[in-house]
N, CA, C and O atoms as CSV, one atom per row, in Angstrom:
chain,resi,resn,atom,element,x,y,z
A,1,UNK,N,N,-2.928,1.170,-2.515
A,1,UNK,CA,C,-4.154,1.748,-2.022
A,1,UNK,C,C,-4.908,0.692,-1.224
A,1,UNK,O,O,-5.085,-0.431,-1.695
A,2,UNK,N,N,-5.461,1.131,0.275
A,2,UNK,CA,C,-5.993,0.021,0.783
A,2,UNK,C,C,-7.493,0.981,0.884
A,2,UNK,O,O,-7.414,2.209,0.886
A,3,UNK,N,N,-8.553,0.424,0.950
A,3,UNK,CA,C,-9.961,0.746,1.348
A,3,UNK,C,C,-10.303,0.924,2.702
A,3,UNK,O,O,-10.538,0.060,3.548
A,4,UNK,N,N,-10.303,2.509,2.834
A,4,UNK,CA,C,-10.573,2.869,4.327
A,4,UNK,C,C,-11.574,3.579,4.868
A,4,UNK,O,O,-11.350,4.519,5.631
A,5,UNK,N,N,-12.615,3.247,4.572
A,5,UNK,CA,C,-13.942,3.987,4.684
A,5,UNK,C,C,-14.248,4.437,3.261
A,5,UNK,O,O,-14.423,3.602,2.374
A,6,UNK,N,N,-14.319,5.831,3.019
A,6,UNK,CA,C,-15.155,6.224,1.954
A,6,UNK,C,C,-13.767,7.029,1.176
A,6,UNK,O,O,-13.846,8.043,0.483
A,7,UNK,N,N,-12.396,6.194,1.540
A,7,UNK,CA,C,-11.730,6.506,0.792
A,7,UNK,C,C,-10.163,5.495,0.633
A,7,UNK,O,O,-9.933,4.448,1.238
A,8,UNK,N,N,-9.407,6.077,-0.191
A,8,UNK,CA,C,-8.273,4.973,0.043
A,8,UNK,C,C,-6.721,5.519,0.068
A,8,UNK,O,O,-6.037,5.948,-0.860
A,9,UNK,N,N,-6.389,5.338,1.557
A,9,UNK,CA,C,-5.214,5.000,1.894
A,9,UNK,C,C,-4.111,4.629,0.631
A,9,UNK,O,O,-4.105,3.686,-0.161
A,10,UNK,N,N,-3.231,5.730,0.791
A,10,UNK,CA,C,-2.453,5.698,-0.317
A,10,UNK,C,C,-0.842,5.873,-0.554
A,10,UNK,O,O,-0.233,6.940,-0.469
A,11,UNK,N,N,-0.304,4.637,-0.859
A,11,UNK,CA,C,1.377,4.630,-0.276
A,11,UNK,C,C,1.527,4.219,-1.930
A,11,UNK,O,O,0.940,3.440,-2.681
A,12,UNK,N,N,3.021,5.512,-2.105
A,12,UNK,CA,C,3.818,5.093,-3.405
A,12,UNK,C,C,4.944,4.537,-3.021
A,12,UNK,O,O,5.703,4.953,-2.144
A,13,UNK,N,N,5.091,3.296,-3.884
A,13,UNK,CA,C,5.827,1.841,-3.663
A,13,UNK,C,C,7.185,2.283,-4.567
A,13,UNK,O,O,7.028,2.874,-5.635
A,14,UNK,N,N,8.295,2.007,-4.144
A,14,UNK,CA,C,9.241,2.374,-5.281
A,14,UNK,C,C,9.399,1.095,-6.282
A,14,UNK,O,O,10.209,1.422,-7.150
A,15,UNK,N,N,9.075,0.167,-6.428
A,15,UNK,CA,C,8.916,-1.499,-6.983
A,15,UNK,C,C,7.711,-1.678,-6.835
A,15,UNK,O,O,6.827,-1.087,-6.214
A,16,UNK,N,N,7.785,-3.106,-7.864
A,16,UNK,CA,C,6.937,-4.097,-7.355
A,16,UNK,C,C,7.278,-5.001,-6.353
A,16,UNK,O,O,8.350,-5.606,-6.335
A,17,UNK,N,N,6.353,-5.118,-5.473
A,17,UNK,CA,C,6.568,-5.824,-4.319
A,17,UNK,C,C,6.495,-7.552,-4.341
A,17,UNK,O,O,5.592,-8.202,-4.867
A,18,UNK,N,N,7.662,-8.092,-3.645
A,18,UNK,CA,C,7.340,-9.506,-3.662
A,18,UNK,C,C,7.603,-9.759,-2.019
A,18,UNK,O,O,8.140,-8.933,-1.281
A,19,UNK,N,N,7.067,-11.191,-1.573
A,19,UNK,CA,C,7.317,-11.739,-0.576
A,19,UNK,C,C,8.647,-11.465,-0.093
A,19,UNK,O,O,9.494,-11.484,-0.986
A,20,UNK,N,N,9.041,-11.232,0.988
A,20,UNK,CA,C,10.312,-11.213,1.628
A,20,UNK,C,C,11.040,-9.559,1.581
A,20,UNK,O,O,12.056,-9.259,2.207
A,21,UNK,N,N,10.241,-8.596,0.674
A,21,UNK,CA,C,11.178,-7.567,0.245
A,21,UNK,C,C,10.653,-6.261,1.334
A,21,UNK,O,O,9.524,-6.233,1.824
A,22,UNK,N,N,11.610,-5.319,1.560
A,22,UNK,CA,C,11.313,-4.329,2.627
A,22,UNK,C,C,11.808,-3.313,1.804
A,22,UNK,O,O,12.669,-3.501,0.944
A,23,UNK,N,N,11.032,-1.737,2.167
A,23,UNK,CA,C,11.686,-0.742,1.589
A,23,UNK,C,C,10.597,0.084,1.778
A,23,UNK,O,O,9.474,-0.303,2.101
A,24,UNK,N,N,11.164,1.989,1.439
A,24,UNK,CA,C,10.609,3.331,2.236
A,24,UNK,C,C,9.725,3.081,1.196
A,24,UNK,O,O,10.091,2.743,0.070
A,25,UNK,N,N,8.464,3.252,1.570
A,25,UNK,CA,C,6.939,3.748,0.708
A,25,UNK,C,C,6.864,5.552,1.164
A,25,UNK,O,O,7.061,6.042,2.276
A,26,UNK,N,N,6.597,6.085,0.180
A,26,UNK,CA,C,5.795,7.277,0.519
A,26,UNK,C,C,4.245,7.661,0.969
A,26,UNK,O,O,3.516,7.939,0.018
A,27,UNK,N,N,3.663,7.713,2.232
A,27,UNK,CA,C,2.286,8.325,2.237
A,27,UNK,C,C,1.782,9.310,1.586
A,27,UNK,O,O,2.026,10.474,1.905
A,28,UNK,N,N,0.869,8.929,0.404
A,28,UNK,CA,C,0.580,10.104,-0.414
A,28,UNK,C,C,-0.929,10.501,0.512
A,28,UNK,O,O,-1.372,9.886,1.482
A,29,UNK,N,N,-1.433,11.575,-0.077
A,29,UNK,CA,C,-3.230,12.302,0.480
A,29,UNK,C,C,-3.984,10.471,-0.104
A,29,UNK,O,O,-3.783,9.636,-0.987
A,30,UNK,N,N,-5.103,10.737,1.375
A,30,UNK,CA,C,-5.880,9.755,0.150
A,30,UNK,C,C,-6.975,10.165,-0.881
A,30,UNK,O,O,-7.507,11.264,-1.038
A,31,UNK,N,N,-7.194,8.845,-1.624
A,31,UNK,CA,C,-7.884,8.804,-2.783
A,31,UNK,C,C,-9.231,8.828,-3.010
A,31,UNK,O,O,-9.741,8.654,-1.903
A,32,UNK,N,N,-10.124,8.953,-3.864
A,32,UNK,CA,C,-11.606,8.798,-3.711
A,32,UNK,C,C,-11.528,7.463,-4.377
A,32,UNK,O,O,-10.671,7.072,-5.170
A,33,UNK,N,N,-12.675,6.774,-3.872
A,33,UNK,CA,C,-13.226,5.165,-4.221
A,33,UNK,C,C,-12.756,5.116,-5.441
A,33,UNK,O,O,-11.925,4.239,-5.676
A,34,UNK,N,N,-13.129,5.961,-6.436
A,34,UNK,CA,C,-12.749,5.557,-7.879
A,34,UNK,C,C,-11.292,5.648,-8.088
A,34,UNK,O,O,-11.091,5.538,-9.297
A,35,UNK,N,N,-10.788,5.717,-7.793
A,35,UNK,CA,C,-9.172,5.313,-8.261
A,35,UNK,C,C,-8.684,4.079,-8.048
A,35,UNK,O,O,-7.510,3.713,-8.098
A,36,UNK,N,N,-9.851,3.332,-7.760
A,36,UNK,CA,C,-9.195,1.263,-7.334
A,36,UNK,C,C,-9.252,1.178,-9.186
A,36,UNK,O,O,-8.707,0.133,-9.543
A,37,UNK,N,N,-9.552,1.660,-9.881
A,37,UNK,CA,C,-9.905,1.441,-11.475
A,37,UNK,C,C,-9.421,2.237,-12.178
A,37,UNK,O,O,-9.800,2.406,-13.337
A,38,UNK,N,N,-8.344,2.989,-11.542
A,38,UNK,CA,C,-7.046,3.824,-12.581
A,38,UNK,C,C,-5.754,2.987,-12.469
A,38,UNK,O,O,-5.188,2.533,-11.475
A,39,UNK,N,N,-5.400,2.902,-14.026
A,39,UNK,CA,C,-4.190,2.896,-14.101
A,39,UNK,C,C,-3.881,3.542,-15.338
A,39,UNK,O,O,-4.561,3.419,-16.358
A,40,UNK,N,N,-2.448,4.497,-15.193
A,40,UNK,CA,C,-1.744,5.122,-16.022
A,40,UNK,C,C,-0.999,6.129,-15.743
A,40,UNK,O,O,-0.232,6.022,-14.786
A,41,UNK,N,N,-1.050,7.629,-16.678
A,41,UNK,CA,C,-0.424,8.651,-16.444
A,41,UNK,C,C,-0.880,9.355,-15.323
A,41,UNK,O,O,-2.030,9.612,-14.966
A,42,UNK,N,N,0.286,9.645,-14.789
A,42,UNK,CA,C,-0.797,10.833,-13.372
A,42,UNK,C,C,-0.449,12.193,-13.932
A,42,UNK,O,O,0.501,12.087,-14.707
A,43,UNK,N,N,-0.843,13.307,-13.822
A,43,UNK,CA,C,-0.843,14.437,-14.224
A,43,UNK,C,C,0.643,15.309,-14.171
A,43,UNK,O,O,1.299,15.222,-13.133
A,44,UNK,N,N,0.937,15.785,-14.813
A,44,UNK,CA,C,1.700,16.923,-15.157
A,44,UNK,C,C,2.939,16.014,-15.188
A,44,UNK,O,O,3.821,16.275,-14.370
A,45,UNK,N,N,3.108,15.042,-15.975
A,45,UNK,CA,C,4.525,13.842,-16.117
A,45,UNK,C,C,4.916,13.751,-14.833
A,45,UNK,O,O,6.137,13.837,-14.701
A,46,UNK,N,N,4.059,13.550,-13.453
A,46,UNK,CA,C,4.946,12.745,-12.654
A,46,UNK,C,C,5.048,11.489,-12.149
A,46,UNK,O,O,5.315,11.198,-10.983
A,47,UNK,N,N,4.760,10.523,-13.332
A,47,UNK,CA,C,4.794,9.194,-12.900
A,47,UNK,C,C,3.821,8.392,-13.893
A,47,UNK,O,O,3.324,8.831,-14.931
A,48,UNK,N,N,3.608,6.645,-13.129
A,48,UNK,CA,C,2.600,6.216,-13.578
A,48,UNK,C,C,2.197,5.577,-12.693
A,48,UNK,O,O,3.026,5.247,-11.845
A,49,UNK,N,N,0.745,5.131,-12.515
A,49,UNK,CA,C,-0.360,3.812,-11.415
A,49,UNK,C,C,-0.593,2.759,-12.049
A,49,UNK,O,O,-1.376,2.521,-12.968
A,50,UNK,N,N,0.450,1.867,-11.265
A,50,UNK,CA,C,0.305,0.494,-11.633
A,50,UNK,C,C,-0.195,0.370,-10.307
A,50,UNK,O,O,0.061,0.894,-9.222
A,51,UNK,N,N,-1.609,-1.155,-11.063
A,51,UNK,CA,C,-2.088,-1.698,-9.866
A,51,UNK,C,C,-0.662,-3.223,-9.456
A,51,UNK,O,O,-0.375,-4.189,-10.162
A,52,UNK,N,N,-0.189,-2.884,-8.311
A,52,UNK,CA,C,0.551,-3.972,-7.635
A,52,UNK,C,C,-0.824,-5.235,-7.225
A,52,UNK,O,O,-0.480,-6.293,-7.751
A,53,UNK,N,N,-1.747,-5.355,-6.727
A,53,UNK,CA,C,-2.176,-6.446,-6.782
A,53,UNK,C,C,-3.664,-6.181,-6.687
A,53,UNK,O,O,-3.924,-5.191,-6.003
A,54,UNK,N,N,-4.723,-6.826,-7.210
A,54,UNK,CA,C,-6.472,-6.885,-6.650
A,54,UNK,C,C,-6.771,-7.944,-5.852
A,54,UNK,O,O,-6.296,-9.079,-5.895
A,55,UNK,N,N,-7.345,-7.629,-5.340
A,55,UNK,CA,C,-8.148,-8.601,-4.109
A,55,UNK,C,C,-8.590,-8.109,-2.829
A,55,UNK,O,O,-9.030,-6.976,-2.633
A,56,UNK,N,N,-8.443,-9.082,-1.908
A,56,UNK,CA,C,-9.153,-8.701,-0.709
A,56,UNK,C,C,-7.998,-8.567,0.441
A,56,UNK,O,O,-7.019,-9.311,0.484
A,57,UNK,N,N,-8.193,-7.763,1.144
A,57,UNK,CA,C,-7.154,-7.563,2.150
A,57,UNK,C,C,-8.281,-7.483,3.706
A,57,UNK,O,O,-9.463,-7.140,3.720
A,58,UNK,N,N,-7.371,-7.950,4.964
A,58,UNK,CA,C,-7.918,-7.928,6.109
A,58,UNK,C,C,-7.085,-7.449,7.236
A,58,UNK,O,O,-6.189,-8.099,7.773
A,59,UNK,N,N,-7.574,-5.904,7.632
A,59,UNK,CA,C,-6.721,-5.057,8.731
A,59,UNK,C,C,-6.611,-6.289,9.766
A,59,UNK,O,O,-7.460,-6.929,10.387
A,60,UNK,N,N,-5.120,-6.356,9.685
A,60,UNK,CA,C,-4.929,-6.787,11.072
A,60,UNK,C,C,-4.617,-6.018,12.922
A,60,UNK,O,O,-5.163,-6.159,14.017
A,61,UNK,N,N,-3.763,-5.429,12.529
A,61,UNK,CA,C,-3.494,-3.980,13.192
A,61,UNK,C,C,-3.471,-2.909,12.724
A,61,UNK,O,O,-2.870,-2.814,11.654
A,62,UNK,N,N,-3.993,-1.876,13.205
A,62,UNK,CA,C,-4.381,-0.745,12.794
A,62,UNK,C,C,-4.458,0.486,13.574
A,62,UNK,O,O,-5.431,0.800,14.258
A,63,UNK,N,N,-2.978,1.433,13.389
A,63,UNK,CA,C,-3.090,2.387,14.257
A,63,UNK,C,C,-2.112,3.752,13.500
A,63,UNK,O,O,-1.138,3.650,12.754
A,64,UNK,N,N,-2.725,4.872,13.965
A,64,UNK,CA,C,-2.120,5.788,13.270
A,64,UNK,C,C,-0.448,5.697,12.808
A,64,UNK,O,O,-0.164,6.574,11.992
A,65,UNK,N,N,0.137,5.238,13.000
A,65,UNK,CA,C,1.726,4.974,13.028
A,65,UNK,C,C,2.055,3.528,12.022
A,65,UNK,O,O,3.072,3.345,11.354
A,66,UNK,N,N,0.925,2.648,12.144
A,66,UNK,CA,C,1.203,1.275,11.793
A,66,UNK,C,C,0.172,0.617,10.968
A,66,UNK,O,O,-1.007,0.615,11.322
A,67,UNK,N,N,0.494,0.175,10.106
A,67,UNK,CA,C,-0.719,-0.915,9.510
A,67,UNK,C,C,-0.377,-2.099,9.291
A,67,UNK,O,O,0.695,-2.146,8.687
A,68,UNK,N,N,-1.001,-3.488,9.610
A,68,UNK,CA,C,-1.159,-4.322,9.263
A,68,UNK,C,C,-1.348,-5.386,8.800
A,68,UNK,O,O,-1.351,-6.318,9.605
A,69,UNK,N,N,-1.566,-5.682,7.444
A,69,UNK,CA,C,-2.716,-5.978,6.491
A,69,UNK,C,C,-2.579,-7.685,6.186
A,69,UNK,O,O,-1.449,-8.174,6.209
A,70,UNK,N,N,-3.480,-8.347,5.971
A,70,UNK,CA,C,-3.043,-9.725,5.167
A,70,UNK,C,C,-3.708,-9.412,3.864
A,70,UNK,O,O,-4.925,-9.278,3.736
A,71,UNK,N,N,-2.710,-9.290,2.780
A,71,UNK,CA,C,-3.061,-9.490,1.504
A,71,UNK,C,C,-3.872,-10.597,0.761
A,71,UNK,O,O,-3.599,-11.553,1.486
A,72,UNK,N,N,-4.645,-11.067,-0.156
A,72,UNK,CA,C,-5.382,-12.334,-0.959
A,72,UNK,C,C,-5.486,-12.038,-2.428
A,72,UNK,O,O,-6.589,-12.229,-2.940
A,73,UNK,N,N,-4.630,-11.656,-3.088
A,73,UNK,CA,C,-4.986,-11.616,-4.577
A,73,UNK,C,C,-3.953,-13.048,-5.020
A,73,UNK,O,O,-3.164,-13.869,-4.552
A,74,UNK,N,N,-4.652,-12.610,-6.292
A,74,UNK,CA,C,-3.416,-14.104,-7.202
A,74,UNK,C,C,-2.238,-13.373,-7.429
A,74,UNK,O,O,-1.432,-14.055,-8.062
A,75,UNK,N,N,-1.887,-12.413,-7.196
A,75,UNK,CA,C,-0.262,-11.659,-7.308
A,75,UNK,C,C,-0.016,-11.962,-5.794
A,75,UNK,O,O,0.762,-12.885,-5.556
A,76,UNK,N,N,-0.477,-11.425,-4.940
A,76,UNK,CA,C,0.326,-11.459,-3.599
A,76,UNK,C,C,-0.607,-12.118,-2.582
A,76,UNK,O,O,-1.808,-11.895,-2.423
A,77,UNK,N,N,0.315,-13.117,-1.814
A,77,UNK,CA,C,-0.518,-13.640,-0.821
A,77,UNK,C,C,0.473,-13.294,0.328
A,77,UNK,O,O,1.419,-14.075,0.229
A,78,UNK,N,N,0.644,-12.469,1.350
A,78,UNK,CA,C,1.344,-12.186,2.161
A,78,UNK,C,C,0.337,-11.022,3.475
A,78,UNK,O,O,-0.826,-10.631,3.374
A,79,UNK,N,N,1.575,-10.690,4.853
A,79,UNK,CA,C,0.890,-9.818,5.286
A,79,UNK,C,C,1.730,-8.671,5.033
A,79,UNK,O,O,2.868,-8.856,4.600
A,80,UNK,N,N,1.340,-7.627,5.234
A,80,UNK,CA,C,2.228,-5.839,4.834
A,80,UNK,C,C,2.180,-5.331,6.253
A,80,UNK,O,O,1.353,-5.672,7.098
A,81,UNK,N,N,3.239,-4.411,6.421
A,81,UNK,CA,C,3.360,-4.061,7.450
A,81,UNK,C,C,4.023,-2.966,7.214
A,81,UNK,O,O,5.230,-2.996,6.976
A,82,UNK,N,N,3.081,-1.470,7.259
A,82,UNK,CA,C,3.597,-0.243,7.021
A,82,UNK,C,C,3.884,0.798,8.673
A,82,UNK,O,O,3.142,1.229,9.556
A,83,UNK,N,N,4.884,0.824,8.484
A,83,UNK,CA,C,5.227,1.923,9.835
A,83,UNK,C,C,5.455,3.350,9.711
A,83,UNK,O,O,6.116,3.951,8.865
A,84,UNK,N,N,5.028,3.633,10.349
A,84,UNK,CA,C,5.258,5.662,9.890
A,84,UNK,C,C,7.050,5.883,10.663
A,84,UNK,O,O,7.352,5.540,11.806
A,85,UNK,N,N,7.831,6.426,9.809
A,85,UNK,CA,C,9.084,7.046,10.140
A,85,UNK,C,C,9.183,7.998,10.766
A,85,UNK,O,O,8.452,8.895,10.347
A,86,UNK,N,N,9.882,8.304,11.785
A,86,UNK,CA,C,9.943,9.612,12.353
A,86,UNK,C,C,9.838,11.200,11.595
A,86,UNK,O,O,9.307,12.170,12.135
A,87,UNK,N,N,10.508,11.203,10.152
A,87,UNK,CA,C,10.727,12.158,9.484
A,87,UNK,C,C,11.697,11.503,8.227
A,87,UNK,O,O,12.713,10.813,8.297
A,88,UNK,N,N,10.867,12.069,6.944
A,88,UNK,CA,C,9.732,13.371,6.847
A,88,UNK,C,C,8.661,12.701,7.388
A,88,UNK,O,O,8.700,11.639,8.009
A,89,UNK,N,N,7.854,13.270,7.164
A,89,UNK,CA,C,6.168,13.093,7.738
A,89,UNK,C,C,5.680,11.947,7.399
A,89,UNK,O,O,5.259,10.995,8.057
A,90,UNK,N,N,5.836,12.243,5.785
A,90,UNK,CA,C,5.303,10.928,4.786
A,90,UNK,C,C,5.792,9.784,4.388
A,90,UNK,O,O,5.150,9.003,3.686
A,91,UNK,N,N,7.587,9.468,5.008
A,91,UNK,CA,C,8.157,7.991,5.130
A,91,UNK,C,C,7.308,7.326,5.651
A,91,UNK,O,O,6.555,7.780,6.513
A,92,UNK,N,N,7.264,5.913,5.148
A,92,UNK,CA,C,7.014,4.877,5.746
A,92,UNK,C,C,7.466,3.278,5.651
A,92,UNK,O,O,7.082,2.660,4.658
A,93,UNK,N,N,8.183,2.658,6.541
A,93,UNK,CA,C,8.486,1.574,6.058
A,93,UNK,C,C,7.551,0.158,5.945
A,93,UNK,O,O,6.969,-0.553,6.763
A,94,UNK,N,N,7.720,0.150,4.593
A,94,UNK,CA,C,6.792,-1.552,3.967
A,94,UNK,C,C,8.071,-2.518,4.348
A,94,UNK,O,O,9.294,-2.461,4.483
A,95,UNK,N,N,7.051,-3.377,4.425
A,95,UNK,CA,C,7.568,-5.105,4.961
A,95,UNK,C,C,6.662,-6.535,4.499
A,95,UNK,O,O,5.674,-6.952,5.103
A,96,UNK,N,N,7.280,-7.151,3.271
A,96,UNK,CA,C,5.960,-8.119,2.853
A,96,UNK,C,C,6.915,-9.124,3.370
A,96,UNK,O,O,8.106,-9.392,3.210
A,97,UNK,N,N,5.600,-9.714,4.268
A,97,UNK,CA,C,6.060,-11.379,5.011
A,97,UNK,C,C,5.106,-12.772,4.275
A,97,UNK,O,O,4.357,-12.375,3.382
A,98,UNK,N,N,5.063,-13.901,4.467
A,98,UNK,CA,C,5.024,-14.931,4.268
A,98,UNK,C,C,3.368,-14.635,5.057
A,98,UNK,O,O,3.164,-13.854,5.986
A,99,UNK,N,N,2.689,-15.212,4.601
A,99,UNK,CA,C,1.507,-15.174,5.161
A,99,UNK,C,C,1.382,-16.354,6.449
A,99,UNK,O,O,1.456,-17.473,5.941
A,100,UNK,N,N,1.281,-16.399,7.372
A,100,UNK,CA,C,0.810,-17.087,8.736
A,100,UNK,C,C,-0.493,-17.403,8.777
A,100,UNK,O,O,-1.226,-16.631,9.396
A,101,UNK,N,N,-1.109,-18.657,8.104
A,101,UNK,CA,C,-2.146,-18.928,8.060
A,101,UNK,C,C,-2.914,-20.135,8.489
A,101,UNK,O,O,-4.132,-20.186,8.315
């Protein structure tokens, strides 16, 4: 979940993510503010919300197709780089790099 106005941007990760690792995220609907402070069961047994990392993140690029991001928590210090797939709708490929700082 990244913070995007008065709501949050929301990709399901199939892992936990480390430096160097690539792989399809799903674009889920986004979230209301209060879900940066859920973690657990999501409704009707399909899954669970683990927070992958807290901190501060800074859009680097930012465009309907693509995001950006440089990560800053004590779990991940890297930048993300989500691309929208041609199809389905809601592929998207993640990419955590080495932070360039």
């Amino acid at each position: 979940m990244l913070e995007d106005g008065p709501v949050l941007a929301t990709w399901e990760l199939p892992k936990m993510p480390e430096v160097g690792d690539g792989f399809e995220a799903k674009r889920l609907f986004d979230h209301g503010l209060h879900f940066l402070e859920y973690e657990g069961p999501i409704s009707a047994g399909r899954g669970h919300v683990a927070r992958v990392a807290e901190g501060e993140f800074e859009t680097l690029l930012r465009s309907e197709s693509e995001w950006v991001v440089r990560l800053d928590s004590e779990s991940l210090r890297c930048r993300v780089k989500l691309t929208a797939a041609e199809s389905p709708e809601d592929a998207w490929r993640c990419r955590f790099f080495q932070s360039a700082e």
